[in-house]
Backbone as CSV, one residue per row, in Angstrom:
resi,resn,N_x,N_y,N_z,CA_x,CA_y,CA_z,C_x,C_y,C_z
1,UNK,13.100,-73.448,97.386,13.108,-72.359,98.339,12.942,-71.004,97.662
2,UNK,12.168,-71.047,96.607,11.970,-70.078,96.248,10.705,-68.943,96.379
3,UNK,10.656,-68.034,95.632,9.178,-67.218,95.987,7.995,-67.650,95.145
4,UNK,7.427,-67.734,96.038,5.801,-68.083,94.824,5.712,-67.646,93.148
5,UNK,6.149,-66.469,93.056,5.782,-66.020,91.914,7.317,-65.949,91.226
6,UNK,8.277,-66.372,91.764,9.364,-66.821,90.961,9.758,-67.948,90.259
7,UNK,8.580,-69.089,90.631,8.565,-70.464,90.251,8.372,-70.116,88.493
8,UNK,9.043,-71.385,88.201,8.470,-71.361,86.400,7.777,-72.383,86.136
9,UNK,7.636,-73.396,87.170,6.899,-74.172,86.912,5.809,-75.005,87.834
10,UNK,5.118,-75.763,87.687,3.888,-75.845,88.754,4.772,-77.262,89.365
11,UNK,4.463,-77.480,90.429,4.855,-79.001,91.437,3.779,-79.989,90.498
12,UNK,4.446,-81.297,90.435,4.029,-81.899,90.079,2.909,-82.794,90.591
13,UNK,1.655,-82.312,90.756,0.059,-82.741,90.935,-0.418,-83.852,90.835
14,UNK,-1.059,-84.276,91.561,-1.807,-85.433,90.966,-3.172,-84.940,89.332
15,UNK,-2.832,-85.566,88.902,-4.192,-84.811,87.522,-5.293,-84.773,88.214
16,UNK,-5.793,-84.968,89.615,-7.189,-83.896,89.847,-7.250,-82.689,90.663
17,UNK,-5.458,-82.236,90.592,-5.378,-81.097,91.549,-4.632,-80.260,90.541
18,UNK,-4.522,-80.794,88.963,-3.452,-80.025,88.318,-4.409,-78.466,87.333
19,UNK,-5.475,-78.735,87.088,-6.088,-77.038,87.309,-6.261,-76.422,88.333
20,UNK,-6.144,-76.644,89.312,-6.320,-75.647,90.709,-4.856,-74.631,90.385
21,UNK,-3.965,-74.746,89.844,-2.937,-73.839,89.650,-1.954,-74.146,90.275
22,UNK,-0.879,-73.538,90.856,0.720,-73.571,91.270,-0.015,-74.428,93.565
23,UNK,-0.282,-75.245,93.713,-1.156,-75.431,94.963,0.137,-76.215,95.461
24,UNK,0.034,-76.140,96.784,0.351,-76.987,98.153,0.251,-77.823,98.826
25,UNK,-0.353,-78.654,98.220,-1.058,-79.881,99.335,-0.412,-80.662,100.245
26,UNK,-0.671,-81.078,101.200,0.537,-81.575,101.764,-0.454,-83.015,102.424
27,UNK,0.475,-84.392,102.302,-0.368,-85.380,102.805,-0.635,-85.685,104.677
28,UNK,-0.569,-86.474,105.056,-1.152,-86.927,106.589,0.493,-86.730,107.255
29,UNK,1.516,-87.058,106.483,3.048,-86.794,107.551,3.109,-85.049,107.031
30,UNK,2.792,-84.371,106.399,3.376,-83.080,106.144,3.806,-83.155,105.042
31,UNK,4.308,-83.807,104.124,4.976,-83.963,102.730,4.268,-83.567,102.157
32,UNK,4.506,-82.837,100.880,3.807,-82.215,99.922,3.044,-83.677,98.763
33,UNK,1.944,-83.128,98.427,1.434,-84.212,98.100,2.076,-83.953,96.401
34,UNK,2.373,-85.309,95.723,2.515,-85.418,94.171,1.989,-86.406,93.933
35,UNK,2.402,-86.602,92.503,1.711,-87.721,91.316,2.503,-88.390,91.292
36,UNK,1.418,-90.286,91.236,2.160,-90.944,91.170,3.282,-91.462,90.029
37,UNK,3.473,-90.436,89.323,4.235,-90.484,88.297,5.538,-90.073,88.541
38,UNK,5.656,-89.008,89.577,6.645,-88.645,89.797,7.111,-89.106,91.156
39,UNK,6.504,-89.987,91.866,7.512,-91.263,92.438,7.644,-91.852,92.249
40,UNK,7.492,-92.649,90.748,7.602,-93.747,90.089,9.354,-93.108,89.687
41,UNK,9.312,-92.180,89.380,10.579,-91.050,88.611,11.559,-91.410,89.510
42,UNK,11.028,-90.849,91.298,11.982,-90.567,92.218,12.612,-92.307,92.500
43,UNK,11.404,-93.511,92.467,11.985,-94.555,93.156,13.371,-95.365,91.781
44,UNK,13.070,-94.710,90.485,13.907,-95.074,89.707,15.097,-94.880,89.597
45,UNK,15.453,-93.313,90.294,16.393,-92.504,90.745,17.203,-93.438,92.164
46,UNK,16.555,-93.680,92.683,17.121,-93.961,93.739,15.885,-95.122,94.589
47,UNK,16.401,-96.294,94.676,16.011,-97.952,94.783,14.942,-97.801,95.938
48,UNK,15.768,-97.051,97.462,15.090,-96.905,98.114,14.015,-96.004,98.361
49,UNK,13.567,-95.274,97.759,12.835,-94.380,98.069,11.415,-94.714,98.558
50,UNK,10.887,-94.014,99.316,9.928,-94.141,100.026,8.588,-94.310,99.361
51,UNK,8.353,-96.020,99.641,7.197,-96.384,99.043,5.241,-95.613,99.476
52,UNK,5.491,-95.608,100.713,4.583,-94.812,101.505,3.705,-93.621,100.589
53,UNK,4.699,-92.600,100.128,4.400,-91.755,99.331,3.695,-92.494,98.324
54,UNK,4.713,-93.322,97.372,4.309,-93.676,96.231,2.841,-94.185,96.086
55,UNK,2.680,-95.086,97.396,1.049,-95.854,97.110,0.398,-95.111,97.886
56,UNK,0.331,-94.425,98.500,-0.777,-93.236,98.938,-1.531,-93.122,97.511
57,UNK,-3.136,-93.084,98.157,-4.334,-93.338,97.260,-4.273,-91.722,96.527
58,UNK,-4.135,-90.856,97.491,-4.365,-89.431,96.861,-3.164,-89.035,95.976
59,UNK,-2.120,-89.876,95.539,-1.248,-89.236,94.477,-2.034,-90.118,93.301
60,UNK,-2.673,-90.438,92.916,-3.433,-90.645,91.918,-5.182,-90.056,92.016
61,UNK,-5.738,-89.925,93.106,-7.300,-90.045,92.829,-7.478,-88.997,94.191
62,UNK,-8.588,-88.343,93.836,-8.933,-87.479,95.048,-9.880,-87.922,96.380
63,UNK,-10.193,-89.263,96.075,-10.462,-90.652,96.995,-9.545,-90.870,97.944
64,UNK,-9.442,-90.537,99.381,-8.333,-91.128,99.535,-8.744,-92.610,100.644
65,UNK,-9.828,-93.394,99.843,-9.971,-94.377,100.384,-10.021,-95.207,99.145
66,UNK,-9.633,-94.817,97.728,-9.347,-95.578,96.910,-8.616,-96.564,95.989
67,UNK,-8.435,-97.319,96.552,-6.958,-98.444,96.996,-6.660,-99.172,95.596
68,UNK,-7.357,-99.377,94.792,-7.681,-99.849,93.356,-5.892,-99.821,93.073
69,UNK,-5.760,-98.727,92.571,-4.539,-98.330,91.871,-3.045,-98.529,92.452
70,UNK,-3.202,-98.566,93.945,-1.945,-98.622,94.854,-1.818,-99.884,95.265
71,UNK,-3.067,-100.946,94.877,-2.271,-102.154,95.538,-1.885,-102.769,94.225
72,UNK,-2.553,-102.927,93.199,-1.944,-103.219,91.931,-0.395,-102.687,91.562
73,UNK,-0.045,-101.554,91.755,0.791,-100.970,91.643,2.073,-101.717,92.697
74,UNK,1.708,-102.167,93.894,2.172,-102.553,95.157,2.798,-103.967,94.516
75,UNK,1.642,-104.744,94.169,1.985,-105.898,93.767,3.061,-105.873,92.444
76,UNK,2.870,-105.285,91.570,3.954,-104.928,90.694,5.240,-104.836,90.942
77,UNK,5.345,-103.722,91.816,6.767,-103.197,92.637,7.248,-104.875,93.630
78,UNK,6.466,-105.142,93.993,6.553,-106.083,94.992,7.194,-107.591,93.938
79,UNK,7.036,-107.670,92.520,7.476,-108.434,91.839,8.721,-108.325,91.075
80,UNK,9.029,-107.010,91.461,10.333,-106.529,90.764,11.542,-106.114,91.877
81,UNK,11.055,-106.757,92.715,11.948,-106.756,94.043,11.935,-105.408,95.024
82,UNK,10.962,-104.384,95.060,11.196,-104.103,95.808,9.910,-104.144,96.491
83,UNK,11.155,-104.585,98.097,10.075,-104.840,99.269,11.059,-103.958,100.544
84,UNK,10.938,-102.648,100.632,10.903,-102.123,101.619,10.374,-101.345,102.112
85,UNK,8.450,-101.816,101.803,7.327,-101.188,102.337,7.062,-101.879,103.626
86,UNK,7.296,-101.277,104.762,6.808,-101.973,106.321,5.428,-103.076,106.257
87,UNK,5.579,-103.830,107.089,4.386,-104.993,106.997,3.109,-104.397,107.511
88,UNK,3.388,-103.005,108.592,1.922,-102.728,108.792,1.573,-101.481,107.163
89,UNK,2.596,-101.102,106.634,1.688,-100.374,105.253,1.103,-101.437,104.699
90,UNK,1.896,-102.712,103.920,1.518,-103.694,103.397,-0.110,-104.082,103.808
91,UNK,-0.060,-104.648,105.396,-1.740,-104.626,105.969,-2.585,-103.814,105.631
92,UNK,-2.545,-102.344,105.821,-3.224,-101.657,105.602,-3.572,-101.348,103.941
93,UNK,-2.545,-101.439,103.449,-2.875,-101.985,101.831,-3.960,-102.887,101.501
94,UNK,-3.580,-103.788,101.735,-4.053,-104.934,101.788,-5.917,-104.686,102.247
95,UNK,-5.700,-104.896,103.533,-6.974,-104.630,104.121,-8.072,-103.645,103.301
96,UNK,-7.607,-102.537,103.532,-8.096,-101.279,102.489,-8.857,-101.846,101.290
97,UNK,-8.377,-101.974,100.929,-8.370,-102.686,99.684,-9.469,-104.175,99.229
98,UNK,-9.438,-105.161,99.911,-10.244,-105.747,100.517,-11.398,-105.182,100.938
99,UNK,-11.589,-104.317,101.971,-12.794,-104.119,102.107,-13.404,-102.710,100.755
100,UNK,-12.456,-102.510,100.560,-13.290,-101.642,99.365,-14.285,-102.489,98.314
101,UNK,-13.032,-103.771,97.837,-13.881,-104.651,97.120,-15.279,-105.229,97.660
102,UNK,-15.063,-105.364,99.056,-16.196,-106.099,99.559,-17.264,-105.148,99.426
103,UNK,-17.140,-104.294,99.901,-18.444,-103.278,99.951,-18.971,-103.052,98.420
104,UNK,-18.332,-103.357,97.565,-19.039,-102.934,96.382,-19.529,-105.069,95.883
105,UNK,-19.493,-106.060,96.953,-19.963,-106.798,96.961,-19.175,-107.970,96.215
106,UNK,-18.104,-107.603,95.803,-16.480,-108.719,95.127,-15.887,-109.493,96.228
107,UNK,-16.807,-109.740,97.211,-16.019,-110.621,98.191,-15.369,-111.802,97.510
108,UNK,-14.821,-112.419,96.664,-14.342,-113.666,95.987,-13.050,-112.731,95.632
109,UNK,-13.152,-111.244,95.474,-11.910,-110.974,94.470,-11.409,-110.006,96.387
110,UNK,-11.545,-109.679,97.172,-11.667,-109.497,98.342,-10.736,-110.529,99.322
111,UNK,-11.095,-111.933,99.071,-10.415,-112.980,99.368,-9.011,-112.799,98.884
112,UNK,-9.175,-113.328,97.472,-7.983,-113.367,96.466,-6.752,-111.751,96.824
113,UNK,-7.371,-110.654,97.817,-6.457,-109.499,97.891,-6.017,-109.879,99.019
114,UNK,-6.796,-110.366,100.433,-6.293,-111.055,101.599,-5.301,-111.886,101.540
115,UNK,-5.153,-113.095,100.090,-4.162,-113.781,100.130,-2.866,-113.594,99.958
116,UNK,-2.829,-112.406,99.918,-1.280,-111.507,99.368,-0.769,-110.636,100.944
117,UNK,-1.379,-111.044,102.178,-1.348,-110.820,102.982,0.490,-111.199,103.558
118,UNK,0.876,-110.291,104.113,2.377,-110.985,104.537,2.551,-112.026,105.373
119,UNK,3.223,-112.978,105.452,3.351,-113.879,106.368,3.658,-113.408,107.881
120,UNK,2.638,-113.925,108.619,3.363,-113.305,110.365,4.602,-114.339,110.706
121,UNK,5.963,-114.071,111.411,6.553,-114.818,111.859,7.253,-114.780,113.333
């Protein structure tokens, strides 16, 4: 809550917004956008923290249809127990992701991202 020019230090950026200077970005809910480094920080701090943020494509890449990094990342988290990412983020993970591969013509590795699909019950 401080003044612009009282800050000492810059918010922590994703590295393709970190020369633009002391910036604001804010993602699709209003939250200020960061790096995924520093919700890797926050979810270590505290178990639950909001995965949403964390795999959002634009805290790593200025793509924000570039799913590469967040479902790998997903699956990781997802092996170390935490699973309290909602089943429709998970889908949309998922999916995303999938068709990114497909379009660049990896339908076999496309499949293999579908199969990590959550169980409906």
């Amino acid at each position: 809550n401080t003044a612009e020019c009282e800050k000492y230090a810059c918010c922590p950026l994703p590295p393709y917004l970190e020369d633009s200077g002391c910036v604001m970005e804010d993602d699709d809910a209003g939250r200020p956008l960061r790096d995924v480094c520093f919700h890797l920080l926050k979810l270590c701090s505290g178990r639950h923290y909001d995965l949403d943020q964390l795999l959002d494509p634009r805290s790593v890449t200025s793509d924000p249809l570039d799913y590469r990094l967040s479902w790998h990342l997903w699956e990781v988290l997802r092996a170390l127990n935490y699973t309290h990412l909602f089943r429709q983020s998970q889908g949309v993970l998922n999916a995303s992701y999938a068709a990114q591969l497909e379009s660049e013509g990896l339908w076999e590795w496309a499949v293999f991202v579908l199969l990590h699909e959550p169980e409906t019950q």
